[in-house]
N, C-alpha and C positions, 0 to 999 in steps of 0.2 A: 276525767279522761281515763279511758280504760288501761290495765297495764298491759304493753305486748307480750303477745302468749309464747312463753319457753319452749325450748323444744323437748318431747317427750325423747327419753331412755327408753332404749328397745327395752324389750321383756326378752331373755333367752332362756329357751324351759331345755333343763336339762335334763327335766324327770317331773310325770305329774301330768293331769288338764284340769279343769275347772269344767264340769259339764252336766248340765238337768237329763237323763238322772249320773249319778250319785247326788250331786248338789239340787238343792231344791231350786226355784226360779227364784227367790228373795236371798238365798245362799250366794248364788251364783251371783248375782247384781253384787252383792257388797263385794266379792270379793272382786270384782272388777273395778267396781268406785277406788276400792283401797290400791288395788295396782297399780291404777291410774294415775290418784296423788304419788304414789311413789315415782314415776315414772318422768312426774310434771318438777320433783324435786323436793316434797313438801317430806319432812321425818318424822312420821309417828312414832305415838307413845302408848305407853298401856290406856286402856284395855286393849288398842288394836293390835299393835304391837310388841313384843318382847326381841331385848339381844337375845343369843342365840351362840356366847362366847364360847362351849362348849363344842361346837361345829368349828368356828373359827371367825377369825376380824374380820370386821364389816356386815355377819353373820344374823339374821332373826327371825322373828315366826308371825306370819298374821294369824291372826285368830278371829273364825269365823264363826259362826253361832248360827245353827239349820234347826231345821224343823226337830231332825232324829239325831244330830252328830254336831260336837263340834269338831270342826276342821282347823288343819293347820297348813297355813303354806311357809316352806321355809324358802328364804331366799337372800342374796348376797347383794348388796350395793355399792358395786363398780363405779369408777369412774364414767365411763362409757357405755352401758347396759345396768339394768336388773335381773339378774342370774336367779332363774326358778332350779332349785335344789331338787323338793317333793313338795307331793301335796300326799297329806294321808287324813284319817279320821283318828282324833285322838280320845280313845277310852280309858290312860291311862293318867294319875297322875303326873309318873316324869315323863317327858319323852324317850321314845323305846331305842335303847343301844345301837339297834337296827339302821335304826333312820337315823341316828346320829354317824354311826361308820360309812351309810351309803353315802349320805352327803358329804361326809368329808373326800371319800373316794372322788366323787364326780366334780367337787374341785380341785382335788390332785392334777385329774385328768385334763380337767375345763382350762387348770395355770398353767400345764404341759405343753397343752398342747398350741394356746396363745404363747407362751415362751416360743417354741417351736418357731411358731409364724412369724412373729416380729422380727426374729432371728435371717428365717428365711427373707422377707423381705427389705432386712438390713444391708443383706449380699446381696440380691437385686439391683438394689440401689445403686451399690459399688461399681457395680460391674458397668453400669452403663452411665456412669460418671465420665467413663474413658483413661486416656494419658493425662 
């Protein structure tokens, strides 16, 4: 008997796409397979995968393998979504400072601003609780 199908984890890109061209047509497929399983709940491991402790918890990088580039996507595993960071071409051994500060920036932002919201929607709530 088959097992009922989970529900997918939204993807929220907060920076990045996935697109032929830059990514090749075989590029682009993996890196959608791989989103996919993450999505469905499944936690890869190397080679797909690496942490990414250095950005921050919950924090890691797929690793794509193209015709001309390997690609990286970094991205955050929420409770509630999978948070796309970046997506870039990596020529370098480490990953570049760059793309380390911008992603942590854009989860500063990304926890600010759900802080914010839950907040707001906490007074909501209250308010029309009543007497």
């Amino acid at each position: 008997m088959a097992e009922p199908e989970r529900p997918r984890k939204p993807l929220v890109w907060l920076e990045g796409e996935i697109k032929t061209p830059p990514f090749s047509a075989e590029g682009r497929v993996e890196a959608g397979t791989l989103l996919r399983q993450l999505q469905e709940g499944e936690l890869l491991g190397l080679p797909q995968s690496r942490p990414m402790p250095s950005i921050g918890v919950r924090c890691h990088e797929l690793r794509i393998r193209d015709e001309r580039h390997n690609w990286r996507i970094i991205y955050r595993l929420d409770s509630s979504a999978i948070l796309i960071l970046d997506v870039f071409a990596k020529t370098t051994q480490q990953t570049p400072k760059s793309v380390i500060e911008n992603c942590q920036r854009r989860l500063r932002h990304f926890d600010q601003a759900a802080a914010a919201a839950a907040k707001e929607k906490k007074h909501e709530q209250g308010k029309t609780k009543g007497p």
